[in-house]
GUMAR-588522 format. One record per residue (C-alpha): residue in three letters; chain; x, z, y. Coordinates in steps of 0.05 Angstrom, whole numbers. Layout:
<pts>
PT_rest_kette_xx_zz_yy
PT_ALA_A_X_Z_Y
...
</pts>
This chain:
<pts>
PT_rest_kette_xx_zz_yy
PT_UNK_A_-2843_1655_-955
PT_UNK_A_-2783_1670_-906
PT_UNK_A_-2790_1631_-839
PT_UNK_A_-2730_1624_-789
PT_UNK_A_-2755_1638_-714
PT_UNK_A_-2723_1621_-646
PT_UNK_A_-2720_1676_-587
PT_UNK_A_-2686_1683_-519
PT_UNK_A_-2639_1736_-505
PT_UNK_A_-2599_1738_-442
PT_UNK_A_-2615_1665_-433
PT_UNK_A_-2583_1653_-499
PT_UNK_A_-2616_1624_-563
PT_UNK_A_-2620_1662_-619
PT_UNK_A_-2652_1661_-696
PT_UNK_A_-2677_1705_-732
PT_UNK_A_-2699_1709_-808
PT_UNK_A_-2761_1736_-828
PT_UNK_A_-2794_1768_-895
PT_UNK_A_-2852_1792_-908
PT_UNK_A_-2859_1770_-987
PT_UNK_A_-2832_1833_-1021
PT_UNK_A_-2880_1885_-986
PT_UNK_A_-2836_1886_-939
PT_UNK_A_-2820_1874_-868
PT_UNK_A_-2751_1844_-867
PT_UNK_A_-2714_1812_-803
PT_UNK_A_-2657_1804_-797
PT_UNK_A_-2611_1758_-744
PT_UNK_A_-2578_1693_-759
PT_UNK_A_-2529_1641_-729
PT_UNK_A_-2542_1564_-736
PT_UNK_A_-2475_1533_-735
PT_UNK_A_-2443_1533_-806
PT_UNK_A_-2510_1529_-838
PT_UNK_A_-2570_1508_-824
PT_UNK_A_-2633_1545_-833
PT_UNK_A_-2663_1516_-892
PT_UNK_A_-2598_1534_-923
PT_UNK_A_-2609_1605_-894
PT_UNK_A_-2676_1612_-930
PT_UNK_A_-2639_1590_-989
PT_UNK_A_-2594_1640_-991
PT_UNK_A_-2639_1690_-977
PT_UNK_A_-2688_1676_-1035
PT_UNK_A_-2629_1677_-1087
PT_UNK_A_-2608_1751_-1064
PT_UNK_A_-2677_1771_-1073
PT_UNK_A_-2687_1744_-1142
PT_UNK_A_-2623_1769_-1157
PT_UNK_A_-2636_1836_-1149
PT_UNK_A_-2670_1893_-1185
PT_UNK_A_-2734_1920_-1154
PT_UNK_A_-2710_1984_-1132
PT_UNK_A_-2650_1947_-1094
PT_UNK_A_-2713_1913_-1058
PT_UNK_A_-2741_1972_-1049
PT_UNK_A_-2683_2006_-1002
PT_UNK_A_-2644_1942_-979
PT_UNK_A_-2632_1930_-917
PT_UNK_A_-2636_1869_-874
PT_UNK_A_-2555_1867_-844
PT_UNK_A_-2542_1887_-920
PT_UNK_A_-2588_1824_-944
PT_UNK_A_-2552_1780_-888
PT_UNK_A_-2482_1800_-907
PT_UNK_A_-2500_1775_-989
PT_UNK_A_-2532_1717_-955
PT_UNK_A_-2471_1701_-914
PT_UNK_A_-2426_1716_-977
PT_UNK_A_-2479_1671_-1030
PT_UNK_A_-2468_1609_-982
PT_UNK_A_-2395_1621_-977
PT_UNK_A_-2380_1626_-1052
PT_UNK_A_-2372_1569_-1104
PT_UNK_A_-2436_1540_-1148
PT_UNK_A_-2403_1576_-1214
PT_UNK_A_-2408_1638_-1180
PT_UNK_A_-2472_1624_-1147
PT_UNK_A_-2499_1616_-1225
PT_UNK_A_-2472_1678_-1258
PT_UNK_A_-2496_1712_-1206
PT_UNK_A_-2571_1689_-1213
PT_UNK_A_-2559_1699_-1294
PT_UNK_A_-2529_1771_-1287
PT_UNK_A_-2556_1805_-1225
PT_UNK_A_-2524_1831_-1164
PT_UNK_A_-2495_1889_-1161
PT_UNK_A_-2506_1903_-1097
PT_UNK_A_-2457_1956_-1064
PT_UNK_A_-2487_1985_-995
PT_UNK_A_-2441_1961_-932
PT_UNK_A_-2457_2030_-894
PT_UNK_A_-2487_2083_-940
PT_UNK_A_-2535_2115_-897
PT_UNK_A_-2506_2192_-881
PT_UNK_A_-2529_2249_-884
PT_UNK_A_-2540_2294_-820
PT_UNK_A_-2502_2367_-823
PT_UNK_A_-2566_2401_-814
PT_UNK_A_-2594_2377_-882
PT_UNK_A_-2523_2389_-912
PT_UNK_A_-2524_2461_-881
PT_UNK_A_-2594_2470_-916
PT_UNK_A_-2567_2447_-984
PT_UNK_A_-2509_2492_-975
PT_UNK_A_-2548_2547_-956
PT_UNK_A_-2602_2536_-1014
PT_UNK_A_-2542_2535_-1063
PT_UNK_A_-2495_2587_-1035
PT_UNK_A_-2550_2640_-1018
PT_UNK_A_-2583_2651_-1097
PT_UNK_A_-2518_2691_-1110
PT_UNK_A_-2495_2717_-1040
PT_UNK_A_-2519_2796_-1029
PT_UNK_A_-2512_2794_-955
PT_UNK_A_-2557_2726_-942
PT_UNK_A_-2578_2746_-869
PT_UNK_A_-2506_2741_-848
PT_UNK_A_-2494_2679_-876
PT_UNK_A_-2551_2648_-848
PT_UNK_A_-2527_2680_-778
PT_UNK_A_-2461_2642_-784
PT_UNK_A_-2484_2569_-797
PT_UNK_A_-2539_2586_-744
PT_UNK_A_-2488_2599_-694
PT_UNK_A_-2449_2537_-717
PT_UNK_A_-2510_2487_-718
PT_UNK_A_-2529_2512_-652
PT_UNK_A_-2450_2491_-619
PT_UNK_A_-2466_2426_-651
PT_UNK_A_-2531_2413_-623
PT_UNK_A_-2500_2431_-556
PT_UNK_A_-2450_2383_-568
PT_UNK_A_-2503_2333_-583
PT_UNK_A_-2466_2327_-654
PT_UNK_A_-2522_2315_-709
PT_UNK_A_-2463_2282_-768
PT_UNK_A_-2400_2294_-791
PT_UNK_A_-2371_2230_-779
PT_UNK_A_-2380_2251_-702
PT_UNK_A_-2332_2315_-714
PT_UNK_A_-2262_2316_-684
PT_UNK_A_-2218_2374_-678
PT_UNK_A_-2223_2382_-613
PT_UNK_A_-2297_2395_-627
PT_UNK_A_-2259_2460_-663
PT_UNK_A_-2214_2481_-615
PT_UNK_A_-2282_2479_-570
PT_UNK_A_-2313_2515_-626
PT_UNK_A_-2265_2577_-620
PT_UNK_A_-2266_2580_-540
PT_UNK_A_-2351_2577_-543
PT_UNK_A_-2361_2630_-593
PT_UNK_A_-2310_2674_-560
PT_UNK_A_-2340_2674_-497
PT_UNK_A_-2410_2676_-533
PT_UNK_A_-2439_2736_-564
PT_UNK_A_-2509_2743_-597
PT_UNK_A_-2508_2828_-607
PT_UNK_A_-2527_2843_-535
PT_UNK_A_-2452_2871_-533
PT_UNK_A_-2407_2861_-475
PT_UNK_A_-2326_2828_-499
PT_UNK_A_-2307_2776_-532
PT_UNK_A_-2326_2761_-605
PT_UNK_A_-2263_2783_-652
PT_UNK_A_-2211_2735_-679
PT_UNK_A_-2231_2768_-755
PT_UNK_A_-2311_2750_-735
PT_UNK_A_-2285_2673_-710
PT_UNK_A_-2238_2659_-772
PT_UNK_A_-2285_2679_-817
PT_UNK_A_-2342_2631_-788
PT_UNK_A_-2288_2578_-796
PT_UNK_A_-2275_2593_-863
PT_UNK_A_-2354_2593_-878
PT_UNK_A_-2351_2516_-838
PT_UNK_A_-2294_2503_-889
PT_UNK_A_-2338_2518_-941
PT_UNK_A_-2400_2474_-923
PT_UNK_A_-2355_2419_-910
PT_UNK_A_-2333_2426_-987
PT_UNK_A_-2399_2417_-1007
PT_UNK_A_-2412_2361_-964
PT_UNK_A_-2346_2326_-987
PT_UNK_A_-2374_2352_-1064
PT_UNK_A_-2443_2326_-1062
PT_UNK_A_-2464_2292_-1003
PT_UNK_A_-2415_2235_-1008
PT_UNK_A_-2372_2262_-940
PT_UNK_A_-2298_2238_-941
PT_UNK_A_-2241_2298_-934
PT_UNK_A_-2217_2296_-858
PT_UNK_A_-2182_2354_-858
PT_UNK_A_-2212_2374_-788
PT_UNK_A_-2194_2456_-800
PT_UNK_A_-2120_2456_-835
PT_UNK_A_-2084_2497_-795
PT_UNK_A_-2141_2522_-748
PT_UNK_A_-2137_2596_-733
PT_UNK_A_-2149_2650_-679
PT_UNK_A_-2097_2690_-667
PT_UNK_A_-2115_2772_-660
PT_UNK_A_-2093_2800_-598
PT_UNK_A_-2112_2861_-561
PT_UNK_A_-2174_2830_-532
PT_UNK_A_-2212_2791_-586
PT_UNK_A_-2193_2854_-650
PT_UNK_A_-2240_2904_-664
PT_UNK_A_-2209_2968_-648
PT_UNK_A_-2229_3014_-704
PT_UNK_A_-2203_3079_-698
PT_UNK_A_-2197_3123_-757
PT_UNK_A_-2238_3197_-777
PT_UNK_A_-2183_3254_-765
PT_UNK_A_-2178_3307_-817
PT_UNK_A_-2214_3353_-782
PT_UNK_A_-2281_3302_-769
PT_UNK_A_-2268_3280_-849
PT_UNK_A_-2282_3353_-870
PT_UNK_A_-2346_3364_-808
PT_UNK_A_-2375_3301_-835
PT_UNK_A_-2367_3309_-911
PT_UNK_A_-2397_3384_-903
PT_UNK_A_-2455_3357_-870
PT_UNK_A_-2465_3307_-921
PT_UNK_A_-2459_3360_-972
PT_UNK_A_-2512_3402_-941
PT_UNK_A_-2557_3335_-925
PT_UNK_A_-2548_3315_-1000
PT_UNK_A_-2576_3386_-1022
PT_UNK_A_-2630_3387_-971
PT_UNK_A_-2659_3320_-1000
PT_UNK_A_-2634_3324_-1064
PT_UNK_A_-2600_3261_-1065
PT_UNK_A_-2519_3252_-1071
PT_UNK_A_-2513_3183_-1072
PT_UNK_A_-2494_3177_-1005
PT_UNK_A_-2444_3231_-995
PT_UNK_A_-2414_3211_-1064
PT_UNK_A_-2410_3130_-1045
PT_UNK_A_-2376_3159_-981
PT_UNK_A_-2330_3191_-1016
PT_UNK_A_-2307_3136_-1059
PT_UNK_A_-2299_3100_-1000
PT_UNK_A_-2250_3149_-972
PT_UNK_A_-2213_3153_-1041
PT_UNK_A_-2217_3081_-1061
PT_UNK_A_-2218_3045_-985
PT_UNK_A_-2278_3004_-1019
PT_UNK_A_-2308_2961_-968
PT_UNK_A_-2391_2959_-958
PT_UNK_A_-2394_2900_-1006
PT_UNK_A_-2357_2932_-1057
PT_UNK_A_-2402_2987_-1058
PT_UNK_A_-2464_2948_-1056
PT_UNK_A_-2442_2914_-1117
PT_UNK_A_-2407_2977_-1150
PT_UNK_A_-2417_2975_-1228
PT_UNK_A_-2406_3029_-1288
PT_UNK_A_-2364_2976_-1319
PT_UNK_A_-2311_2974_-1260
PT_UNK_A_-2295_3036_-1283
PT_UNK_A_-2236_3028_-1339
PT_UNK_A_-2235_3103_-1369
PT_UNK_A_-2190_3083_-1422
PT_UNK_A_-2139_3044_-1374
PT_UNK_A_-2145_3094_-1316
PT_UNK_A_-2170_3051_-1263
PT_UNK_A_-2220_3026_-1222
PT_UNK_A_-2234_2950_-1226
PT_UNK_A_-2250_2937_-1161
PT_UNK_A_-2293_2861_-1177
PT_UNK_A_-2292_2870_-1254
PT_UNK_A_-2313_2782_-1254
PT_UNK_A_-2316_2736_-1197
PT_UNK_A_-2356_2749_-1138
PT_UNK_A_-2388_2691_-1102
PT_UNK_A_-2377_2691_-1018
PT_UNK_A_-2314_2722_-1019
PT_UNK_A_-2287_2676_-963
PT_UNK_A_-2269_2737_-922
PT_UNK_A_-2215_2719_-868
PT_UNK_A_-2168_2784_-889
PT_UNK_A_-2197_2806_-962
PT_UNK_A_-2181_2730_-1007
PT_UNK_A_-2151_2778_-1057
PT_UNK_A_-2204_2831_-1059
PT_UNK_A_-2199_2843_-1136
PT_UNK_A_-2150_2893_-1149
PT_UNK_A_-2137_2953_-1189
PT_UNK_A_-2139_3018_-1163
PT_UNK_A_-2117_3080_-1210
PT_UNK_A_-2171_3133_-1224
PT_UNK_A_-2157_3204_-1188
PT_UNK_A_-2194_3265_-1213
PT_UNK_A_-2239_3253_-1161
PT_UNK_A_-2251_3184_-1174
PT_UNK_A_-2266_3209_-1248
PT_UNK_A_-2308_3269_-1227
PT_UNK_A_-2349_3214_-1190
PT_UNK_A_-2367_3170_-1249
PT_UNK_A_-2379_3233_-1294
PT_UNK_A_-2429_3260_-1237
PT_UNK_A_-2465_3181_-1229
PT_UNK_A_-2500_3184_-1157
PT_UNK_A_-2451_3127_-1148
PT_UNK_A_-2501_3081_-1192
PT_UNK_A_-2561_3116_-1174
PT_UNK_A_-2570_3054_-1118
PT_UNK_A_-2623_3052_-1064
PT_UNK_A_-2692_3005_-1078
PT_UNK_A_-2737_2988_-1026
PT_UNK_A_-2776_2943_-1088
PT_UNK_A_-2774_2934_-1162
PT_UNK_A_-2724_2882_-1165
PT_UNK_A_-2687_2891_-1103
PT_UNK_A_-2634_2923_-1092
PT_UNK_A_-2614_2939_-1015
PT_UNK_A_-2548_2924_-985
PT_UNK_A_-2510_2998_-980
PT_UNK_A_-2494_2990_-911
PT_UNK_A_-2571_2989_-895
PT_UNK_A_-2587_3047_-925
PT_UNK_A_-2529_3090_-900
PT_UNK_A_-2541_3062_-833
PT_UNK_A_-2596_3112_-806
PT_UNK_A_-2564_3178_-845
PT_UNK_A_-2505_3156_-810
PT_UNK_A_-2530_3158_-734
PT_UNK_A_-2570_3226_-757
PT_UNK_A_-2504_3248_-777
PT_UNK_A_-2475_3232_-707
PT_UNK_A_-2517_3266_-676
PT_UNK_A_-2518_3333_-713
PT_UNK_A_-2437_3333_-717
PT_UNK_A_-2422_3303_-647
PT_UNK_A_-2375_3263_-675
PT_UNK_A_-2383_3187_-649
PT_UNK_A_-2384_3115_-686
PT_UNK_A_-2396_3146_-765
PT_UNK_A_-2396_3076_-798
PT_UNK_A_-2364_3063_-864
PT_UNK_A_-2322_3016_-843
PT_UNK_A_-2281_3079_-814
PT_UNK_A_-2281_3113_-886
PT_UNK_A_-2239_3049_-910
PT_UNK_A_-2189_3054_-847
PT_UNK_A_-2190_3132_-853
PT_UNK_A_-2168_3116_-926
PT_UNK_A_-2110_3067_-910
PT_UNK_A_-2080_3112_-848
PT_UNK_A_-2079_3173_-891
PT_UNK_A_-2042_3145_-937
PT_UNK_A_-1999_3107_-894
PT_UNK_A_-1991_3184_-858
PT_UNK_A_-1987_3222_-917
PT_UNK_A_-1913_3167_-943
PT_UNK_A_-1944_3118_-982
PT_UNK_A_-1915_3048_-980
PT_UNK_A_-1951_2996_-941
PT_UNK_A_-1952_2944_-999
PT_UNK_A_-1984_3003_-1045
PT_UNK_A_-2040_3010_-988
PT_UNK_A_-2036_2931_-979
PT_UNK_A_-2058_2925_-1047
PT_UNK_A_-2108_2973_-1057
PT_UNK_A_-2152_2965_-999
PT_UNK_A_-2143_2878_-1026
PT_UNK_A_-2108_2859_-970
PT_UNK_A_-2082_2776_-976
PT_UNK_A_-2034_2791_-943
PT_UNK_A_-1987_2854_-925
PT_UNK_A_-1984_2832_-859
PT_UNK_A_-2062_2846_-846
PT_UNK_A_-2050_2912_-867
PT_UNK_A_-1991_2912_-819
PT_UNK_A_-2034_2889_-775
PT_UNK_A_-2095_2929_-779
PT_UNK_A_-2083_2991_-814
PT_UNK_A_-2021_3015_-816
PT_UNK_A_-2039_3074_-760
PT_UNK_A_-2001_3148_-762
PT_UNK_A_-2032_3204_-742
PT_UNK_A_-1976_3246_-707
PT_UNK_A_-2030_3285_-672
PT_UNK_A_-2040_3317_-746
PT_UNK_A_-1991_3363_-735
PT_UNK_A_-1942_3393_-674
PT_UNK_A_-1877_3382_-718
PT_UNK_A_-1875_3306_-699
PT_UNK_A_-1866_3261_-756
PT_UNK_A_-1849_3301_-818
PT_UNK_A_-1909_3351_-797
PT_UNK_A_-1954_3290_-804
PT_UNK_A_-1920_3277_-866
PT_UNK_A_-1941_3343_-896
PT_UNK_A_-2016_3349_-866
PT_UNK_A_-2032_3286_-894
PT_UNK_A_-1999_3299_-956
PT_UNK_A_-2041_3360_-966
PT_UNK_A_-2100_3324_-946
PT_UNK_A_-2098_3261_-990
PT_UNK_A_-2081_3313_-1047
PT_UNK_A_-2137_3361_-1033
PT_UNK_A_-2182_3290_-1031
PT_UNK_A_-2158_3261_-1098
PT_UNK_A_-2145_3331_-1136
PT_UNK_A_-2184_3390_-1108
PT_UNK_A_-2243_3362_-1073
PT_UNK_A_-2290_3383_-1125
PT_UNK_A_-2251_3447_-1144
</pts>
């Protein structure tokens, strides 16, 4: 049965409620000036036959003392449908769930269908370890000053051993990844929309942007006849051919990791760059990464040839991310050519500037390489190369020109 027991706190006199009848150990506090104790224990007694056992089960006893307090306030009629039909009892503070477990679920759900998991995982690990610095464990605690703190820590903190600032494009597209968990949170762990991150975004400057500088023609041709005579030597062309399309299609490295024969439309003439939705595509600069790029004989000669699908397996069922298996060919390639930071990253922006050099418009370049906006292209890319030629502008002009058409028409011939 419940009992009703005095304490001293602070030289004051307090109650408090006790129950141990369900299984349970419930106390909670009580005051002794409207009612008296008896009816107290009242009270008490009709919320607990009132309710079902699982609301016994989890219950708690300020949730139990609020229905108590609410049972002694409310008419008799009320009192009596209440004992006929049950309480539906509505939790006063729904316990909430930390960000690390939400991070988990996230991370559970998000990674089954991301093929770059590592990085993902390195994102929220970064993020979880501000918050634990910041002593934040929910998301209730999050303000958006905790952001703007956010964006000044990870600049000024690097986890690559590499000296700088991180890059605005590596911030914003942690944020975006934060915007993402938050979702989920707000979609299935019962978090309320606070809109912490609307409007929240680095700026690039000079500092914090990765400079990438683009392959000239002459390092294009050293590179791709070393490839050519690597691919012979070792009988596989999947490499030099992937690094081709790169240079003819400005795919990125997740494009080409997830390259398939049915992105290729032979009766439309394109490429299909994402033929269906791809999950994790919350990239900072590449929202609108499906696009369509027309076929060039090369493009064609490619698919016909099909290294491009031949893909790398470490196991059976595995397939490995392209930008691991390039990686050591690469650096052997660096150092047999002499020429510096091969990565294929520089294919893609070796792509865009020769276009952009050889008169294409930068919306036509925006669009293929799936910029969301022209202004990243703008941005980012749009690089000429007057050292091409001695004749200034319209000598660039014609050495790209020649270039992009020897790429898309007579590489193969």
């Amino acid at each position: 049965m419940p009992s009703v027991s005095k304490f001293i706190v602070d030289g004051y006199e307090c109650h408090r409620l006790t129950d141990k009848s369900a299984g349970r150990n419930l106390r909670y506090s009580i005051k002794l000036d409207k009612y008296t104790a008896r009816q107290w224990v009242q009270a008490h007694n009709s919320i607990m036959q009132a309710l079902t056992p699982e609301q016994r089960k989890s219950i708690t006893g300020r949730q139990i003392r609020e229905l108590a307090l609410e049972w002694l306030e409310s008419p008799k009629s009320v009192k009596m449908a209440a004992m006929e039909s049950g309480l539906g009892v509505k939790l006063i503070e729904p316990v909430e769930i930390p960000i690390t477990q939400v991070f988990s679920e996230y991370l559970a759900d998000f990674c089954k269908v991301s093929p770059n998991p590592k990085a993902v995982y390195r994102e929220c690990d970064y993020m979880l370890n501000f918050f634990a610095q910041k002593r934040i464990s929910l998301y209730s605690q999050i303000k958006r000053e905790h952001i703007s703190d956010y964006i000044s820590w990870r600049e000024h903190t690097r986890f690559d051993g590499r000296a700088g600032i991180a890059s605005a494009d590596t911030i914003n597209k942690e944020l975006m990844r934060l915007r993402a968990i938050i979702r989920h949170g707000v979609k299935f762990c019962g978090w309320k929309e606070r809109y912490l991150l609307d409007g929240v975004r680095v700026k690039a400057t000079q500092e914090n942007t990765k400079a990438v500088r683009p392959f000239e023609i002459s390092e294009v041709k050293a590179i791709f006849e070393w490839l050519r005579n690597y691919s012979d030597r070792v009988g596989n062309w999947n490499l030099h051919d992937m690094l081709l399309l790169a240079l003819c299609a400005g795919l990125e490295a997740k494009a080409l990791t997830l390259l398939k024969m049915d992105w290729f439309k032979m009766d439309l003439g394109i490429l299909r760059v994402y033929d269906k939705l791809v999950s994790g595509v919350i990239d900072a600069k590449t929202q609108n990464r499906a696009r369509d790029i027309p076929l060039t004989p090369t493009m064609r000669k490619l698919y016909d040839r099909g290294y491009i699908f031949k893909r790398h397996q470490r196991r059976a069922k595995s397939i490995t991310l392209f930008g691991v298996y390039a990686e050591g060919i690469l650096r052997q390639a660096e150092r047999e050519t002499g020429i510096k930071d091969i990565n294929l990253h520089r294919f893609r922006h070796t792509c865009a500037t020769a276009r952009l050099s050889a008169g294409w418009q930068l919306i036509r370049v925006s669009r293929m390489l799936g910029h969301s906006n022209v202004n990243t292209t703008a941005s980012h890319y749009a690089e000429y190369d007057l050292s091409a030629s001695p004749a200034g502008f319209e000598g660039m002009l014609a050495a790209y020109g020649e270039f992009v058409r020897w790429l898309d028409d007579g590489y193969f011939l």
